[in-house]
N, C-alpha and C positions, 0 to 999 in steps of 0.2 A: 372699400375706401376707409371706413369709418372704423375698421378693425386694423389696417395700416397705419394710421394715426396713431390710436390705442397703442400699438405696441412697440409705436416710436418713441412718444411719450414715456411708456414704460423704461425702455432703453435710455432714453437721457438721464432717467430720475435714476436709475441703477447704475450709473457711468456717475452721478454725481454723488449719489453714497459709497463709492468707492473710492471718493477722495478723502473721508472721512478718514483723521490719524488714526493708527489701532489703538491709541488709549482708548479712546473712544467707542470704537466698534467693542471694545471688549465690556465699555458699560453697557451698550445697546444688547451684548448677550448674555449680560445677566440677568437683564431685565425678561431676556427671550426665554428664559431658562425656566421664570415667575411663569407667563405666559404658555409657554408649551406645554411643560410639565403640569402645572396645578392648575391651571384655566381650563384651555382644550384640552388637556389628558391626553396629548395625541398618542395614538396607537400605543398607548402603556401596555396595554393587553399583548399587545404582539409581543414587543419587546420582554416582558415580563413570560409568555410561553417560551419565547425561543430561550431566553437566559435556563425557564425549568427544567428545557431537555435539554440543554448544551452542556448546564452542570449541576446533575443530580445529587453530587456528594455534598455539594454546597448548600448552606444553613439558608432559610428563606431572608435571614438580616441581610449575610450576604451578598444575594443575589440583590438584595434591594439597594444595596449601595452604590455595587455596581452598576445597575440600573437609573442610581441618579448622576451618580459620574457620568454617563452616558448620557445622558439629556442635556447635563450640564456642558459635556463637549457639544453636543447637536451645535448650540445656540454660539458657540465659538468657530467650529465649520464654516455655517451660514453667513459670517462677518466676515471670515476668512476669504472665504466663496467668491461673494461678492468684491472684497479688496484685489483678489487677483486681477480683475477688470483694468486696472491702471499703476499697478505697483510695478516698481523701476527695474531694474534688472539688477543693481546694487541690492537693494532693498532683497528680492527673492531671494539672491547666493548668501544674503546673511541669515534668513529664518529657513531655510532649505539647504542644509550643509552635506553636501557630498564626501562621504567617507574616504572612497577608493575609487576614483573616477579612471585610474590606470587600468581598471577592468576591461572597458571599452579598449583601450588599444591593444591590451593584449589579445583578444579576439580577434582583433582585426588584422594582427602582424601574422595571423594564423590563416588568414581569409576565410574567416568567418564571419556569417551576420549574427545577431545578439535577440532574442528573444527575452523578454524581463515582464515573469509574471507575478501581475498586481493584485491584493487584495483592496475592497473598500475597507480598507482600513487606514486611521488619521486623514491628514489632508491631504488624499488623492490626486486633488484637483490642480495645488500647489506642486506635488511631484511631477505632475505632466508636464505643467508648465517650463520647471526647472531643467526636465530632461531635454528640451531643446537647448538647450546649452553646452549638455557634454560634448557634441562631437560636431564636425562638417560635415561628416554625412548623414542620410537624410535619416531623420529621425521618426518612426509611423506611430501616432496615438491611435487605436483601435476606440471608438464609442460606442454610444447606442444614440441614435435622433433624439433630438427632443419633439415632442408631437406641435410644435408653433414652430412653424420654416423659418420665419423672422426674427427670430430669440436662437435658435439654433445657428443661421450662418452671424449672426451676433457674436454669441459665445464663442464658436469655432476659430472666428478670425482675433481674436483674444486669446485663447491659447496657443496658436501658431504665431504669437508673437514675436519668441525665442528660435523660431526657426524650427517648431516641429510640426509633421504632415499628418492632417487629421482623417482618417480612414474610416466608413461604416463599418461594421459588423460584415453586414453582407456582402462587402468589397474587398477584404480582408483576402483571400486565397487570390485572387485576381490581383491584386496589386502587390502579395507576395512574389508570384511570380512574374510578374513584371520586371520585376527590379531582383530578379535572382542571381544576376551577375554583376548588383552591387553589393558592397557591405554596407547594412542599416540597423540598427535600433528598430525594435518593435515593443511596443506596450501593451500588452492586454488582461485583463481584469481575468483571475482565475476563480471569482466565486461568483460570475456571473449565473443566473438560473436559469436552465433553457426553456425554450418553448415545447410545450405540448409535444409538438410533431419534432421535436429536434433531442428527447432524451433516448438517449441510447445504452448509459453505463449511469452506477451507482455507487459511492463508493463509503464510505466511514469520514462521518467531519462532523467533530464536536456531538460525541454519543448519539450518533442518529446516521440511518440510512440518504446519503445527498444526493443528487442528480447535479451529472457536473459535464459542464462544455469538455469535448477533447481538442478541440480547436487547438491549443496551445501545442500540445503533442503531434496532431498530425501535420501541422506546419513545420514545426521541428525534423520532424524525419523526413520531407517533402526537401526542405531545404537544407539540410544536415545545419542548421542553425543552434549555436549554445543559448542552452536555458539558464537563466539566471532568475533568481526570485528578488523581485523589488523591495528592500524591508523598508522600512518610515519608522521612524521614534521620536514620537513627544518629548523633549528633552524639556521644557519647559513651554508656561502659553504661550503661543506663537510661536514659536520655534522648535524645529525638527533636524533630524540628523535621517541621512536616505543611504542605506549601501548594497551595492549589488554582490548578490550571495550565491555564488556561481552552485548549480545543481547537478548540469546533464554536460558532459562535452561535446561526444557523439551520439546524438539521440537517436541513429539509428542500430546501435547497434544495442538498446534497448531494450527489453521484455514489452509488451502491449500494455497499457493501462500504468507504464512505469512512472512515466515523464506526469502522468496527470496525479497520481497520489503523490508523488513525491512534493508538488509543488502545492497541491494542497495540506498536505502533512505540515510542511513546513508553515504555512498560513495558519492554521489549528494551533500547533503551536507558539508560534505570536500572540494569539487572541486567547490562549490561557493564562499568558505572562503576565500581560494588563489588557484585560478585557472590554474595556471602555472605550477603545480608539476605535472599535468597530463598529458595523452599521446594523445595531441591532433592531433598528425598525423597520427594515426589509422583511417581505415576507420570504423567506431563503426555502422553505421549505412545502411548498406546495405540494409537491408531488411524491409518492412509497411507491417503494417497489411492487408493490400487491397491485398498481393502479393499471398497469403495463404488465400481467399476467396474461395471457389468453386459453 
């Protein structure tokens, strides 16, 4: 009882700092930026590993600048984040600009569904949001739980605002095909890390051996669904430009392993362009291929 209170309480107070105007939220991230970075030092070290392997050619200034860009976006996310809770739908289509949204139709006048894989990179959370907007048919965000059930169906029914269907991970092939004889919008995160018991391929991302979901791929050729990569560009604070970067037509008529490097390729190459939009405090790289020898 006394932990459903707790995280009711929590929930108002974060419904009420998301009324807060973004001038605002953007002083409270710079103040976050004081605090993360130089206070807590959160996970500097991660970040500052992954940056050593990702770009070896690069000067250690370098990397370190990047590295404060990168913190210094962190604390613009997190206000971001939060503002999505109650921002209007005028408000999103003006800092969320869709480049070529005729993309969608033209897949569909094909009968095809649309597969659109995402990197953590910029505001994610803000593109999800927005993707329920492109189209009348149903749109599926792919997540992962968050481990508080009550902060999770929270969040969930906040980003199905705009009309899109939020899916677990694990529900993901089951509710593809459910719905294989409609045309839908699919979202899913292609730098997710797998678990343990769930790597099976390796590929080249950002000078280092990666362990990467094929989920994206074998859904694709399961349902002859077009891959498209989700891009996001900072085009200034607060505001992003999002366009769908068509990759695969027929994913089945593919080579094995094609649909997942290519979509990562193209991600790799984003996150060398400007570096900073990404989420470099993730630990992305848990797992070598030596770990999974027998």
């Amino acid at each position: 009882m006394l932990k459903k209170a707790a995280d009711n309480i929590g929930i108002f107070f974060w419904y009420l700092f998301s009324l807060l105007p973004f001038w605002f939220l953007y002083l409270i991230s710079d103040g976050l930026y004081v605090l993360i970075y130089y206070v807590a030092k959160y996970r500097r070290r991660v970040v500052r590993e992954n940056l050593k392997n990702s770009f070896p050619d690069k000067s250690e200034s370098e990397r370190l600048k990047i590295e404060k860009q990168y913190f210094r976006y962190m604390g613009d996310l997190l206000v971001e984040t939060f503002k999505m809770i109650s921002i209007s739908e005028k408000e999103l289509r003006a800092r969320m600009h869709m480049k070529n949204p005729e993309i969608v139709e033209h897949y569909f006048s094909q009968g095809k569904s649309i597969i659109a894989a995402a990197g953590h990179y910029g505001n994610w959370e803000m593109a999800a949001l927005e993707f329920g907007m492109l189209s009348k048919n149903k749109t599926i965000i792919v997540y992962k739980p968050l481990s508080n059930p009550r902060f999770d169906e929270f969040l969930n029914k906040q980003r199905a605002r705009f009309g899109s269907m939020l899916v677990t991970m694990k529900q993901t092939l089951r509710t593809m095909i459910s719905l294989k004889d409609e045309r839908t919008i699919s979202v899913l995160a292609s730098d997710q890390t797998p678990g343990v018991n769930e790597v099976t391929y390796f590929t080249n991302f950002l000078n280092q051996p990666t362990a990467v979901f094929l989920g994206i791929e074998k859904i694709a050729k399961m349902t002859d669904a077009a891959v498209v990569f989700y891009r996001i560009e900072c085009i200034r604070r607060g505001y992003y430009t999002c366009e769908l970067v068509p990759l695969v037509d027929n994913p089945k008529e593919t080579a094995q392993y094609e649909i997942t490097n290519m979509q990562v390729g193209y991600l790799e190459k984003q996150i060398q362009e400007t570096p900073q939009y990404w989420l470099w405090s993730h630990r992305r790289w848990k797992f070598k291929p030596e770990d999974f020898k027998r």
